[in-house]
VOGU-3710 file (C-alpha; in Angstrom, 3 decimals, decimal comma):
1> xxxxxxxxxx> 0,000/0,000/0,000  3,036/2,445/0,966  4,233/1,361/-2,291  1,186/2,450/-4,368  0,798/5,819/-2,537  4,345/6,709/-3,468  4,173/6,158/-7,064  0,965/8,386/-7,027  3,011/11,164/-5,210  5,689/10,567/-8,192
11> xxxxxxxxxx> 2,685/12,144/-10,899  2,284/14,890/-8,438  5,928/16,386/-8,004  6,848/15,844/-11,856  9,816/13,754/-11,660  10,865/10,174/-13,049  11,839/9,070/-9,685  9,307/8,256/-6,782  10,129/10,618/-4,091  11,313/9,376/-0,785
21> xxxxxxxxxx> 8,501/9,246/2,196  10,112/9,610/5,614  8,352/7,594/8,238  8,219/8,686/11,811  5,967/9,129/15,281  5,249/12,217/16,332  3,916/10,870/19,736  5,649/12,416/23,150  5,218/9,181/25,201  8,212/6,110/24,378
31> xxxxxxxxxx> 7,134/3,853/21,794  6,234/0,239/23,066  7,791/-1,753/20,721  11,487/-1,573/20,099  11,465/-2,660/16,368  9,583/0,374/15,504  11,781/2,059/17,253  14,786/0,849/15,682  13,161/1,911/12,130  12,300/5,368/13,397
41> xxxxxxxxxx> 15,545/6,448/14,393  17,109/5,196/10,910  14,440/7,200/9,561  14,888/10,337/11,420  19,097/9,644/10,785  18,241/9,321/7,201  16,372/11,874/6,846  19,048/14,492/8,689  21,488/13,325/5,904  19,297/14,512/3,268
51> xxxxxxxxxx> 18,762/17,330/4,455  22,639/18,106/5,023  23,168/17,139/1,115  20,910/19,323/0,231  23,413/22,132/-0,475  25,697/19,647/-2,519  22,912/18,500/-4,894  21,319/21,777/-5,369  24,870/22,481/-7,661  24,347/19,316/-9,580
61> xxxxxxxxxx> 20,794/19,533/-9,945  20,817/23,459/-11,477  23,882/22,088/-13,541  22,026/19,271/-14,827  18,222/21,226/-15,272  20,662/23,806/-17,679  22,169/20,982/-19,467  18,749/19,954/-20,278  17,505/22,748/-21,837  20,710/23,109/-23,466
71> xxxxxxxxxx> 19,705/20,264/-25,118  16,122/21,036/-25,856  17,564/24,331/-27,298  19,617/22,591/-29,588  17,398/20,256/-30,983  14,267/22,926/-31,591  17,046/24,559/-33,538  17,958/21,671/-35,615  14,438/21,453/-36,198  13,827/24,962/-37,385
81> xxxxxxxxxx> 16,581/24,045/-39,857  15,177/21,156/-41,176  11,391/22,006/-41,252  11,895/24,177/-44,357  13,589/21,734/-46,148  11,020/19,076/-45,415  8,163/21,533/-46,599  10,292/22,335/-49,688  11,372/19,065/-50,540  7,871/17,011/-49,485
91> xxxx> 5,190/19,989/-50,296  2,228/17,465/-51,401  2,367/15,333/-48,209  1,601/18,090/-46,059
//
């Protein structure tokens, strides 16, 4: 079911990866079972290393998001180019 929900939440935030869903207890009292435990605090450790690479990937994301549309730019100009021969060349098809 966890599963499920986070592949919806990947349609919401536009991205090709499913985004990562920290689990936790926001509960005062001490939790009752020690397993639970266990996987909160590896939660709550994983998620305070995300947070402190933050900084790092926001370089290599902005890098990568202008390679991108480097590309895109590139390729809508190749096909500027090439549309007019297309029409010129192919005029009946179109």
């Amino acid at each position: 079911m966890i599963l499920c929900e986070c592949r919806s939440l990947g349609k919401v935030f536009n991205t090709p990866e499913v985004a990562r869903v920290y689990i936790g207890s926001f509960w005062d009292n001490p939790l009752h079972f020690d397993m639970n435990r266990r996987l909160f605090e590896l939660e709550e450790q994983d998620l305070f290393k995300d947070i402190q690479s933050l900084p790092r990937n926001a370089a290599l994301r902005k890098l990568n998001d202008l390679i991108k549309r480097a590309r895109l730019a590139k390729v809508r100009w190749l096909m500027f180019q090439i549309f007019p021969i297309i029409f010129t060349v192919f005029p009946l098809l179109y």
